[in-house]
C-alpha positions as CSV (number, residue, x, y, z in Angstrom):
1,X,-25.1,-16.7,-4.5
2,X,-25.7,-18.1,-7.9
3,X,-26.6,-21.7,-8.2
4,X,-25.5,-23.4,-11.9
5,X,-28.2,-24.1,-13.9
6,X,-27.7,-27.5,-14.6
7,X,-26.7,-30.4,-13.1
8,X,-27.4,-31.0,-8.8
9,X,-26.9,-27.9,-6.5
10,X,-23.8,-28.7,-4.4
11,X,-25.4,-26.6,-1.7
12,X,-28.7,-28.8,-1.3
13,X,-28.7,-30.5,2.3
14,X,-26.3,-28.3,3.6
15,X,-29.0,-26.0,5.3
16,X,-29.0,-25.1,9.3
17,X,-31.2,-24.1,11.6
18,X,-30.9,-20.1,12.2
19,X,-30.0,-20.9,16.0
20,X,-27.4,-22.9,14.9
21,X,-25.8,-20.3,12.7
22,X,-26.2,-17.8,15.5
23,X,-24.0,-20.2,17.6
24,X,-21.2,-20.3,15.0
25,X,-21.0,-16.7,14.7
26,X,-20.7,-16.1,18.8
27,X,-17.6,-18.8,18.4
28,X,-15.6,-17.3,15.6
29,X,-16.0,-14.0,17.4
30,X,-15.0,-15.2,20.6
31,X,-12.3,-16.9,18.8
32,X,-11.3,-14.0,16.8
33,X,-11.5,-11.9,19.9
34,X,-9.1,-14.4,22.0
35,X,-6.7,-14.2,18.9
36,X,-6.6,-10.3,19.2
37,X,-6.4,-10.6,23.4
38,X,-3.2,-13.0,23.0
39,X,-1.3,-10.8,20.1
40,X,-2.2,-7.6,22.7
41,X,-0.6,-9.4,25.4
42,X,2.5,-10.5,23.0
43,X,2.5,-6.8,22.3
44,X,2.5,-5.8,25.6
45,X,5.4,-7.8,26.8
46,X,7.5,-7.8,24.0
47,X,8.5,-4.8,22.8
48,X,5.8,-2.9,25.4
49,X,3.4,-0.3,24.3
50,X,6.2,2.3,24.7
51,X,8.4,0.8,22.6
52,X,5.9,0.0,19.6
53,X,5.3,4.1,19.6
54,X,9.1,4.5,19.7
55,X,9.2,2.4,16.7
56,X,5.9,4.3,15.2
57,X,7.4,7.9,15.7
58,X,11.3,6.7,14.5
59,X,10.7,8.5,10.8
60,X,9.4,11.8,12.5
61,X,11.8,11.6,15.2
62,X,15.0,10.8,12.6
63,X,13.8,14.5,10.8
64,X,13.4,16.5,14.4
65,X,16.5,18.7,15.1
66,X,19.0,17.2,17.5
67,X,17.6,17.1,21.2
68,X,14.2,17.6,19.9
69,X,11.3,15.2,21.1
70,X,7.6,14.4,21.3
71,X,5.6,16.7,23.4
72,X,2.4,15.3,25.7
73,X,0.0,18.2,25.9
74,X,-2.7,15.5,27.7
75,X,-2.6,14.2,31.3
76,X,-2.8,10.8,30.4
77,X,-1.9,10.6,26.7
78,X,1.6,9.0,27.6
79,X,-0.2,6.4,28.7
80,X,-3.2,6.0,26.7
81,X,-1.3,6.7,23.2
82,X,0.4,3.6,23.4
83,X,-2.0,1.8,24.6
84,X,-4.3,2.6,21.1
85,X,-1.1,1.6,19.4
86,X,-0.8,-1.7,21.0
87,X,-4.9,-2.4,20.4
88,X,-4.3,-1.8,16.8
89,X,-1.2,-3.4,16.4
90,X,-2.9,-7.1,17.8
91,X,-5.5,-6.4,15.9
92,X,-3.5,-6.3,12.3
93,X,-1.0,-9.1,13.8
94,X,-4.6,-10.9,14.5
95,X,-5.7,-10.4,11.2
96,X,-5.3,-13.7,9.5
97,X,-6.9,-15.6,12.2
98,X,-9.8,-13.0,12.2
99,X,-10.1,-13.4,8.4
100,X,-10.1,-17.1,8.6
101,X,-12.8,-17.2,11.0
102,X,-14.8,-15.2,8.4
103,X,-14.2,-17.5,5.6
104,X,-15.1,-20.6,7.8
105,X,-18.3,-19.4,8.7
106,X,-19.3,-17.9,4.9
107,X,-17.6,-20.8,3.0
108,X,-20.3,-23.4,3.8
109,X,-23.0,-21.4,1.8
110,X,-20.4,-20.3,-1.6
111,X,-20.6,-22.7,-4.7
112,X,-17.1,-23.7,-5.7
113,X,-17.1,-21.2,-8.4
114,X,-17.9,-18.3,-5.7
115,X,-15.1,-19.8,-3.4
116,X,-12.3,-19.7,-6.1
117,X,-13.9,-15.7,-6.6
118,X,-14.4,-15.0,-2.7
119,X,-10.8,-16.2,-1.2
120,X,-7.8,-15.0,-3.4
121,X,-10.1,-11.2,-3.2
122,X,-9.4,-11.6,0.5
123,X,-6.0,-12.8,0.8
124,X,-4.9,-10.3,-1.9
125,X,-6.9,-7.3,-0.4
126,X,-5.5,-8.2,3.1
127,X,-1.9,-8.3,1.7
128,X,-2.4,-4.9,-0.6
129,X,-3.6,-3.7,2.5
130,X,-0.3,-4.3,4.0
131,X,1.5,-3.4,1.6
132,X,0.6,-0.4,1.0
133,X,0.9,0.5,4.8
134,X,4.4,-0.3,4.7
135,X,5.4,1.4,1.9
136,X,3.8,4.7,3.8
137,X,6.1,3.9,6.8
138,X,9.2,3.0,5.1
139,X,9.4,5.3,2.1
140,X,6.8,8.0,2.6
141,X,6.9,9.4,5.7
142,X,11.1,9.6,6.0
143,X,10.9,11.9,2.5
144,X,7.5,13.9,3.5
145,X,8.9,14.4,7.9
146,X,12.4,16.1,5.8
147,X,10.6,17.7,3.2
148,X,8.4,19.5,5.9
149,X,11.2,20.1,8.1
150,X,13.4,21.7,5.4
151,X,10.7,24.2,5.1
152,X,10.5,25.2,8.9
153,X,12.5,28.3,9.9
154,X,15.1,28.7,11.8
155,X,13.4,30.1,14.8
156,X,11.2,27.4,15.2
157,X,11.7,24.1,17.7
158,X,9.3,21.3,16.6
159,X,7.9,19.6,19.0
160,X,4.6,17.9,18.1
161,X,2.4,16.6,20.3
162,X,1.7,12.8,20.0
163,X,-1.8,12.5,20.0
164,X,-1.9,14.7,16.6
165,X,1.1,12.3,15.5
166,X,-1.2,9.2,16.3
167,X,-3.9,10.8,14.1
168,X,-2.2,11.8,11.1
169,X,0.0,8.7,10.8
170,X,-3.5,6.5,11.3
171,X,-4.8,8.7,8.6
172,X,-1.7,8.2,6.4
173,X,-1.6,4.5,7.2
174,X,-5.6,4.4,5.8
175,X,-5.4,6.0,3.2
176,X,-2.4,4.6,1.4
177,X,-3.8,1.3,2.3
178,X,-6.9,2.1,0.8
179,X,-5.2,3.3,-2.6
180,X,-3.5,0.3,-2.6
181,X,-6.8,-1.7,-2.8
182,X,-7.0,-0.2,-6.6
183,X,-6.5,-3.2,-8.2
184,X,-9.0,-5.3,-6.0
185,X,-11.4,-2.7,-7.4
186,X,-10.9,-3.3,-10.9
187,X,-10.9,-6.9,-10.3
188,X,-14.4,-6.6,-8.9
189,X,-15.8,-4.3,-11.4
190,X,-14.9,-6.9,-14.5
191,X,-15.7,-9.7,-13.0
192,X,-19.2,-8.4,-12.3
193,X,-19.6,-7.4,-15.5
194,X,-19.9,-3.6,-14.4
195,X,-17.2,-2.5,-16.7
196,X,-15.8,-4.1,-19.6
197,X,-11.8,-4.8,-19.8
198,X,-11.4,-2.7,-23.0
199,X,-13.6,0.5,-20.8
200,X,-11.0,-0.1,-18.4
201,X,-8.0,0.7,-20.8
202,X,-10.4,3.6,-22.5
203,X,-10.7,4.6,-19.1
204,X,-6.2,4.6,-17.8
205,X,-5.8,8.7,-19.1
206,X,-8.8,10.0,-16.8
207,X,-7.7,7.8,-14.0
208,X,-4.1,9.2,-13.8
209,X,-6.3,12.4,-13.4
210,X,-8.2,11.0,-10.4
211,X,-5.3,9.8,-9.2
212,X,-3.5,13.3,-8.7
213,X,-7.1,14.5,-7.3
214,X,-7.3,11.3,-4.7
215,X,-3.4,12.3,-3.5
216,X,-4.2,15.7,-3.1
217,X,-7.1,15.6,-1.1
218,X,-5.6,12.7,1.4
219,X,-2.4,13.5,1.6
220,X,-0.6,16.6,3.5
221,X,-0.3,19.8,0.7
222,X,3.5,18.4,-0.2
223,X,4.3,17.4,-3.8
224,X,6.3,14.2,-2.1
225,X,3.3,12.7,-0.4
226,X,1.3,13.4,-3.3
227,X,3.4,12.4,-5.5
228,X,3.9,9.0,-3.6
229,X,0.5,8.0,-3.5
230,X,-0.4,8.8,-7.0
231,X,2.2,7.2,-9.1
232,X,1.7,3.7,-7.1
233,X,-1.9,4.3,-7.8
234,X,-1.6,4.8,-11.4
235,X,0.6,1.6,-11.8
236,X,-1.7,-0.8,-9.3
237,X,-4.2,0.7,-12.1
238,X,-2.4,-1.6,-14.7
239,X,-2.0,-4.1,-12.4
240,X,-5.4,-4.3,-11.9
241,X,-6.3,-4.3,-15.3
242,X,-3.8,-7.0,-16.2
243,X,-5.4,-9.2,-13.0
244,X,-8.9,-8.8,-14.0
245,X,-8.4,-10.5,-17.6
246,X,-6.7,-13.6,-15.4
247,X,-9.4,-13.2,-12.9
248,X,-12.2,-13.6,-15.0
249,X,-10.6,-16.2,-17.1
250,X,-10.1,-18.7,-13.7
251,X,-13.4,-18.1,-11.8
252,X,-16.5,-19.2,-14.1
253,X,-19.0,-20.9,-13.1
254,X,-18.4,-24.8,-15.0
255,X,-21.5,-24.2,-17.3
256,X,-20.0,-20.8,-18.5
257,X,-16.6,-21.6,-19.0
258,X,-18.0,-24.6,-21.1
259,X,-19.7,-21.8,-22.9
């Protein structure tokens, strides 16, 4: 943290005891625990762990040849499958209550100027986050599922197993909602003053590069997936670049906007 240099520090006085800030960390956990624990057992009634990977496989399933379904190769995965789902599924519905419990217990020790620079990075990271996973459910994986199933031949039945379905669509969800983060990154990298805006904009034509070379070492070897990862990652690029300029203009310190 980064106290002004003039003028009182807004911080002085507002120092605990370690012990105490041990105690405040064991309650946001156990409150951001007993968030995840109630969304779980939301989950679990309503629409039940079953139903949540019904709705999970739906975009594989729509591409499968009539009368074809899921396979369980594992002695408990119909019941252990879901289950992960549910888990993961509280924790994301969880997630703003989680997140708020981090900011309440970092706030106390950020100047204003770090707060106005620490919160809108969460909130928009979060939502990126989001977005970017629902864009892989909703767009990508209905194009990619028919693409691959237009290549299979005739004398195959596909039937995959759902524990391999779990992994890829986890690894799916992660990475799109990591390349979605792109313009959190940019943001970051002006405002510390690691890059320079006009590097940046130097910087678009080798990123379109990296882009292509990101989607094709994430994604499965199909030009749709890859495709769909690096275009949205090429324009968040701009986007980035647009919000850093805003960014940096909103979040000085008072002494160095005064400046």
């Amino acid at each position: 943290m980064t106290a002004p240099s003039d003028g009182p520090d807004e911080l002085e006085g507002t120092e605990q005891p370690f012990v105490s800030h041990l105690i405040e960390l064991r309650d946001r956990l156990i409150r951001a625990l007993i968030a995840v624990g109630v969304a779980f057992g939301l989950l679990c009634v309503w629409p039940s762990p079953g139903g949540l990977y019904d709705l999970l496989a739906a975009p594989l399933v729509a591409t499968l040849p009539a009368g074809a379904t899921l396979i369980a190769t594992n002695v408990i995965s119909p019941f252990l499958v879901p289950l992960k789902i549910t888990l993961l599924a509280a924790f994301l519905l969880a997630l703003p209550v989680v997140l708020y419990q981090v900011w309440a217990f970092v706030a106390p020790g950020l100047y204003s100027h770090e707060k106005k620079l620490v919160l809108p990075l969460v909130v928009s990271s979060t939502l990126l986050f989001f977005l970017g996973v629902g864009f892989c459910y909703f767009f990508v994986f209905g194009k990619v599922f028919a693409f691959i199933q237009g290549f299979a031949p005739k004398s195959i039945t596909a039937a995959p197993d759902i524990e391999a379905y779990l992994g890829f669509v986890l690894s799916m969800f992660l990475a799109f909602g990591a390349a979605f983060e792109v313009p959190i990154a940019v943001v970051v990298l002006a405002r510390a003053g690691i890059v320079s805006i006009e590097k940046l904009k130097a910087f678009r034509s080798y990123f379109i590069v990296l882009a292509f070379i990101v989607a094709a070492v994430l994604t499965p070897p199909d030009v749709v997936s890859q495709l769909s990862l690096a275009i949205p990652m090429c324009l968040l690029y701009e986007v980035g670049i647009w919000a850093a300029q805003i960014f940096i203009k909103h979040t000085q310190p008072a002494e160095e906007a005064g400046a």
